[in-house]
C-alpha positions in Angstrom: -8.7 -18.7 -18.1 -8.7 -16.2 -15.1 -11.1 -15.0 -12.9 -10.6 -11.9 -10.9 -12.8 -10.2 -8.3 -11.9 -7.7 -5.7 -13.3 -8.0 -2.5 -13.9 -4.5 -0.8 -13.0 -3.2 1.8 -15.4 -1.4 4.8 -15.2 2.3 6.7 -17.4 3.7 8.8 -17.5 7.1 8.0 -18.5 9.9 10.4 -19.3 12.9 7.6 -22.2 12.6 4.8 -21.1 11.5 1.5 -21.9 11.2 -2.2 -20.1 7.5 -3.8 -19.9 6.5 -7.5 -22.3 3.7 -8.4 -18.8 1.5 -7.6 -19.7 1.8 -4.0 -22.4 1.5 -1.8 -23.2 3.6 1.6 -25.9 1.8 3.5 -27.2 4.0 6.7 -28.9 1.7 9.3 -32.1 1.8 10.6 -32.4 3.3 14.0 -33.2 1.0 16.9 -32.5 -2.1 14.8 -28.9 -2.1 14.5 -25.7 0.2 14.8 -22.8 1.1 11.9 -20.4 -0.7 14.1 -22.3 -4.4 14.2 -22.9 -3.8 10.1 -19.0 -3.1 10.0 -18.4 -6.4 12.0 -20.1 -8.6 9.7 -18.8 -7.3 6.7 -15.9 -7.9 7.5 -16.5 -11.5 8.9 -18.2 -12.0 5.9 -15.2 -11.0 3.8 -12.8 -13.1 5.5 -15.1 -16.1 5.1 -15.4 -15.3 1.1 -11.5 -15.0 1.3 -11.0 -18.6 3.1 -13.3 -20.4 0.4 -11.2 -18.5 -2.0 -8.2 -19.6 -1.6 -7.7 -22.1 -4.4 -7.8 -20.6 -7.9 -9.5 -21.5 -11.2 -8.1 -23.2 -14.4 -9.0 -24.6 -17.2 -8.1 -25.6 -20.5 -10.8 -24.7 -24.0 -10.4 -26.5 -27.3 -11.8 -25.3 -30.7 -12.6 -28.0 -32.9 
């Protein structure tokens, strides 16, 4: 059996855009944070999911 995800990647973007439901914009709130901090911990975040990842998934299923 195998599992697959893809982990995305992140842009900061400097022109308005329209994204398929596939990906998400998020605009930050003013005075609470900036698109730059948001960018930093998504991607710290991703390489965090990507260490715990590293092993992979098997296993075996019997009918009877």
């Amino acid at each position: 059996m195998t599992i697959a995800a893809n982990i995305a990647e992140t842009a900061i973007l400097k022109i308005k855009a329209c994204f398929p439901d596939s990906i998400i914009g998020i605009i930050p709130l003013e005075n609470e944070t900036t698109v730059f901090f948001l960018k930093y911990q998504f991607d710290e975040f991703k390489s965090s999911i990507q260490r715990l990842s590293q092993g992979k998934c098997t296993g075996k299923f019997e009918s009877r």
